[in-house]
LODRENKE-251817 format. One record per residue (C-alpha): residue number from 1; x, y, z negated; residue in three letters. Coordinates in Angstrom, 1 decimal, padded with zeros to 4 digits. Example, Ala and Ser with C-alpha at 12.3 -4.5 7.8 and 13.67 -1.06 7.14 Angstrom:
2
<pami zado="1" c1="012.3" c2="-004.5" c3="-007.8" guba="ALA"/>
<pami zado="2" c1="013.7" c2="-001.1" c3="-007.1" guba="SER"/>
! end
This chain:
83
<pami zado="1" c1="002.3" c2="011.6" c3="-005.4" guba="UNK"/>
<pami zado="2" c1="003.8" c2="008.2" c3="-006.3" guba="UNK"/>
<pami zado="3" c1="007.5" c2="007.7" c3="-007.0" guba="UNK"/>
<pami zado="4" c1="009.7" c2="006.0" c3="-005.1" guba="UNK"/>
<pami zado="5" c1="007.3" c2="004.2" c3="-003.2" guba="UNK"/>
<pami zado="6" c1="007.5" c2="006.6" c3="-000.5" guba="UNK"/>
<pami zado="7" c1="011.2" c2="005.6" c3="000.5" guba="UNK"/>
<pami zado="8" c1="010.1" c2="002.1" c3="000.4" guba="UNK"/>
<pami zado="9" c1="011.1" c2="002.2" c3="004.4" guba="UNK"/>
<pami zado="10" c1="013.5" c2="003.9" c3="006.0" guba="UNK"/>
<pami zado="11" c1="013.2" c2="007.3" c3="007.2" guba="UNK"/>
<pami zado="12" c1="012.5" c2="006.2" c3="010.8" guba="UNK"/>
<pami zado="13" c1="010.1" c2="003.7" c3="009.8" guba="UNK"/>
<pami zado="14" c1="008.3" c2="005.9" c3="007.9" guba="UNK"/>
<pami zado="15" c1="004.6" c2="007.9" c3="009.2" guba="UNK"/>
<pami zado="16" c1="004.1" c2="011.5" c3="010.0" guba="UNK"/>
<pami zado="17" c1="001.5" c2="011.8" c3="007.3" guba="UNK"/>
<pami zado="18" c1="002.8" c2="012.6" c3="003.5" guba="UNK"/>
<pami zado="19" c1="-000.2" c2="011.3" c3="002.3" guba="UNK"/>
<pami zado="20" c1="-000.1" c2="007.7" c3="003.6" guba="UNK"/>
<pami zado="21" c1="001.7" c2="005.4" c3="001.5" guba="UNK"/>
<pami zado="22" c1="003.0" c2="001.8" c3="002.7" guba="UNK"/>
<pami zado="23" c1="004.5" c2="-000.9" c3="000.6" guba="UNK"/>
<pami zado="24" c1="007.5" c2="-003.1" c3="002.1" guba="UNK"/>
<pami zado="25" c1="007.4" c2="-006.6" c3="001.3" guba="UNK"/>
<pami zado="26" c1="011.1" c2="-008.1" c3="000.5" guba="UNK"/>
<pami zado="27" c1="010.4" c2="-010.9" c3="002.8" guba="UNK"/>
<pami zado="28" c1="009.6" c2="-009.4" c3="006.2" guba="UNK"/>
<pami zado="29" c1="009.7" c2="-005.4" c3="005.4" guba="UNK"/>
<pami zado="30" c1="006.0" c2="-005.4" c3="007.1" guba="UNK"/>
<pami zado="31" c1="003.5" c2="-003.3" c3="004.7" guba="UNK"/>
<pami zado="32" c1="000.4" c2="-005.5" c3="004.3" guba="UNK"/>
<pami zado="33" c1="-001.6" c2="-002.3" c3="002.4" guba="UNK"/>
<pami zado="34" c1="-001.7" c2="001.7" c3="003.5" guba="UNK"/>
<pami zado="35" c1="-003.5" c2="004.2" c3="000.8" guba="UNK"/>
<pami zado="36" c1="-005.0" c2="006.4" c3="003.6" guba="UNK"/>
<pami zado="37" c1="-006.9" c2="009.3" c3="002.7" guba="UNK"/>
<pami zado="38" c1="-010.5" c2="008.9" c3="003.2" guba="UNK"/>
<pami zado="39" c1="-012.0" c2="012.5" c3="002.4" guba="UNK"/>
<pami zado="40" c1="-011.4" c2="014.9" c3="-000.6" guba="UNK"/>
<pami zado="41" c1="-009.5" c2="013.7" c3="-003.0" guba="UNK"/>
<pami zado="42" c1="-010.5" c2="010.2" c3="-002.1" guba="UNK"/>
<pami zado="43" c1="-008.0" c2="007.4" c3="-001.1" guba="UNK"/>
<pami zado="44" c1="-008.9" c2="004.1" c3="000.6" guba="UNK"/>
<pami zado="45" c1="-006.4" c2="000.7" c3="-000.2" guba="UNK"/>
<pami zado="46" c1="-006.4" c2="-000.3" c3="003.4" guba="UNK"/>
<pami zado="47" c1="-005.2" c2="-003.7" c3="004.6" guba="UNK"/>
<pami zado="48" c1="-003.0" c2="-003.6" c3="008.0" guba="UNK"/>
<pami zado="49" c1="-003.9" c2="-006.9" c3="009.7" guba="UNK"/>
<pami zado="50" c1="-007.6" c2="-006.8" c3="009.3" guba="UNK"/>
<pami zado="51" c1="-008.4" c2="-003.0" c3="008.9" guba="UNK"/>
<pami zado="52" c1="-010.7" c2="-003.8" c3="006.0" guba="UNK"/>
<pami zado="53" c1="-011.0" c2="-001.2" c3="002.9" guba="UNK"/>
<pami zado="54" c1="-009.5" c2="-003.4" c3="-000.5" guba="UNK"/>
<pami zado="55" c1="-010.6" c2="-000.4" c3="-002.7" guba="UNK"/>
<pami zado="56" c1="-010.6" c2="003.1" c3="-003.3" guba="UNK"/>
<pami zado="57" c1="-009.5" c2="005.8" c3="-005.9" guba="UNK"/>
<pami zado="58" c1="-010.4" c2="009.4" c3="-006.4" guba="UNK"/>
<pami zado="59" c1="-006.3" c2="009.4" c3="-007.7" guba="UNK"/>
<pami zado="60" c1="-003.5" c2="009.5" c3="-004.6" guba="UNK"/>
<pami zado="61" c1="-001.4" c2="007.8" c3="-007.5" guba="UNK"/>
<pami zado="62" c1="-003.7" c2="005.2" c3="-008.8" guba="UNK"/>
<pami zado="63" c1="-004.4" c2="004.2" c3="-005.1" guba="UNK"/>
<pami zado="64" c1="-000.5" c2="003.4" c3="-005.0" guba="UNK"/>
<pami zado="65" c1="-000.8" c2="001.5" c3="-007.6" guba="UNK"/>
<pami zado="66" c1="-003.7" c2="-000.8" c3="-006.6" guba="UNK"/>
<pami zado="67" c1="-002.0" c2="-001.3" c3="-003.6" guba="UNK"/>
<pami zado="68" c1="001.3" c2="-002.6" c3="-005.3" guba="UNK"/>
<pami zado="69" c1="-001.0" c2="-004.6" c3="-007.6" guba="UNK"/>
<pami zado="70" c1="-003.0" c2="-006.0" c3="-004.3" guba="UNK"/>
<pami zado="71" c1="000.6" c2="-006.3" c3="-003.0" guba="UNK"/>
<pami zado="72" c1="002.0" c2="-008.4" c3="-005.7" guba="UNK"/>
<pami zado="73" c1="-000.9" c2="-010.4" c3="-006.0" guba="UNK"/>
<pami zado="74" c1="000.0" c2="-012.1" c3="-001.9" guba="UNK"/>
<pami zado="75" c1="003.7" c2="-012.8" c3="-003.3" guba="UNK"/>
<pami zado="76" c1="002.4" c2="-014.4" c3="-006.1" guba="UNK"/>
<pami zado="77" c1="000.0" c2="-016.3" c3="-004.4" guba="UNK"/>
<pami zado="78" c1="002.3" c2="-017.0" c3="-001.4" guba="UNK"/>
<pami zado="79" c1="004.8" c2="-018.4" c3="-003.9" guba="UNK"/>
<pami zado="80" c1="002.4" c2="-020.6" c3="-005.6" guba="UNK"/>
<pami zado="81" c1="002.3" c2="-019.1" c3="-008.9" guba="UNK"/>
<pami zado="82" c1="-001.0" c2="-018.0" c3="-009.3" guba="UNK"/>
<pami zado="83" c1="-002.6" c2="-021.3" c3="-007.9" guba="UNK"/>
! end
């Protein structure tokens, strides 16, 4: 499982599943990505707004980190640095 990452919410906030990971944003604390698991051993990077699959990884922790990568990608492009 990933560190830290999991407590990225608060308790209440958080889902019923241990396997489903979702990454706050500092901005609006809204997770844009969820690693869902999408069979054995198999993780899709899934992107709340459109439901569309980002990637996949047979690792629950390399899923977390694509989706932190994916994740800082958006802030970087939202802040005009990687333009």
């Amino acid at each position: 499982m990933c560190t830290l990452t999991h407590f990225a919410l608060p308790s209440d906030a958080r889902t019923t599943s241990p396997l489903i990971l979702r990454i706050a944003t500092p901005d609006d604390q809204t997770p844009r990505f969820q690693v869902v698991p999408a069979g054995n051993s198999f993780f899709h990077i899934k992107e709340k707004s459109t439901g569309r699959v980002r990637g996949f990884r047979e690792d629950h922790n390399e899923a977390c980190a694509l989706a932190r990568s994916l994740e800082s990608k958006i802030e970087l492009l939202a802040n005009g640095c990687l333009r």
